[in-house]
N, C-alpha and C positions, 0 to 999 in steps of 0.2 A: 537606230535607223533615223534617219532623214525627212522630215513630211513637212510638205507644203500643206497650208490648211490657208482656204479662202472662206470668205463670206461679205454678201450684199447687205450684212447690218450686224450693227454689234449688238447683240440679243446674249441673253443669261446662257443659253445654250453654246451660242460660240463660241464665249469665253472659259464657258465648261468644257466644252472638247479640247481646248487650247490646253489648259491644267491638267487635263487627264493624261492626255500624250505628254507632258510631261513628268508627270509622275510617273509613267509608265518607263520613263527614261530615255525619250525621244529628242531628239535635236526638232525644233518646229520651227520654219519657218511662215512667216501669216502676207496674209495679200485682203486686200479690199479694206475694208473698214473696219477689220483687225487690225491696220497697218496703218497708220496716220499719213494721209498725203496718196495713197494708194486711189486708183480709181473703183467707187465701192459697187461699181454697177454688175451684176451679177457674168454677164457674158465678158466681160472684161478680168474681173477677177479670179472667177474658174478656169478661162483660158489660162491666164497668166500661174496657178498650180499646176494644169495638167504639165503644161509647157517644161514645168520643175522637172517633171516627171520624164518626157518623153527626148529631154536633152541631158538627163541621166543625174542635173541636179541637185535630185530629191526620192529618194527609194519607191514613193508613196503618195498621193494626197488624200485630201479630203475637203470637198466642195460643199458649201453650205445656199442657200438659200431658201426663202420662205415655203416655198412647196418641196424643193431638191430638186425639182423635173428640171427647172432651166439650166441649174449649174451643170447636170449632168450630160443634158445637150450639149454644153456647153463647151465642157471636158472632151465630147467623144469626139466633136471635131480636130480633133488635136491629133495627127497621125502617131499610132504607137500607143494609146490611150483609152485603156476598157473600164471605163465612167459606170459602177452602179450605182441605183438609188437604192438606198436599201432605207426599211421602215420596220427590220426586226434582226434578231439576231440568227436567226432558220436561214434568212435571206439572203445576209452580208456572210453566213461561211458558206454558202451555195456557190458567192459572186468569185470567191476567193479560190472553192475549190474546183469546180468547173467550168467556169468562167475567165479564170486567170485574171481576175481584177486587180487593177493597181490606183484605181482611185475611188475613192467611194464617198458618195452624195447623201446627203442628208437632209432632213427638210427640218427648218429651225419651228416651224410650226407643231409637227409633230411627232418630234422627238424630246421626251420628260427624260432628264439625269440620272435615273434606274436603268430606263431604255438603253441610252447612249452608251453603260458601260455596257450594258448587255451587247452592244452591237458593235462597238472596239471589241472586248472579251472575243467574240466570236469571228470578228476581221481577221486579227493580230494572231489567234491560233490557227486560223487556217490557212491552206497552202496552195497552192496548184496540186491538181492528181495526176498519175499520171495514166489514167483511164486516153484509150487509146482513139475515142469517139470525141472526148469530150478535147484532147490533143489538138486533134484533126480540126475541129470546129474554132479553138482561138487559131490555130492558123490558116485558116480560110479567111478569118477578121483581120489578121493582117496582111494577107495581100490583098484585103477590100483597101488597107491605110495606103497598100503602094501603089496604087490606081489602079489596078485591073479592075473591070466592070464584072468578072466573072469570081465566083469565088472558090 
């Protein structure tokens, strides 16, 4: 699989995420201050992975920054783009299975390298359901992405 991974600082943590998805056998592409020369400003560089994501050049991302709330904002403006934060592994197969997330945020502050595999561990096994409620609910998300005000 394909994953963009950004981050607004290159901290012990993002360069851990970076090795793991590779070990995991991931093709990774990086943005921000993973990326030398990249703009490492969080709104900048989360856009720039969702974008991976939502023009089909990347299966996946993963957005980093200091708390995750910004990148994840950051992400969800992206049409086509269901940004969670996640800060445990319960969370990120929630985001995965009823949620149908394709990008997941992280906050470099509060994620320790036990965590993190617990919370890839938990990403990467889970899938979209196909519970017929939780269906209905991401696509109502995406005709919020195709401008109807109504969902």
């Amino acid at each position: 699989m394909r994953i963009s991974v950004s981050s607004d600082m290159d901290e012990p943590v993002a360069r851990s995420l970076v090795a793991q998805l590779t070990e995991r056998g991931h093709e990774v592409v990086t943005h921000g201050a993973l990326s030398p020369g990249d703009d490492p400003q969080w709104a900048a560089c989360s856009a720039a992975a969702a974008r991976d994501v939502a023009s089909g050049a990347s299966d996946q991302a993963v957005v980093c920054c200091w708390t995750g709330t910004g990148a994840s904002i950051a992400a969800n403006k992206v049409p086509g783009v269901r940004a969670a934060l996640c800060t445990d592994a319960y969370t990120a197969d929630g985001a995965r299975r009823w949620n149908d997330a394709n990008v997941l945020a992280l906050s470099l502050r509060l994620t320790s390298e036990p965590l993190l595999k617990e919370i890839l561990d938990a990403w990467f096994a889970g899938e979209a359901g196909a519970d017929t409620e939780d269906r209905q609910n991401v696509e109502r998300v995406e005709r919020l992405d195709a401008g109807r005000t109504t969902p």
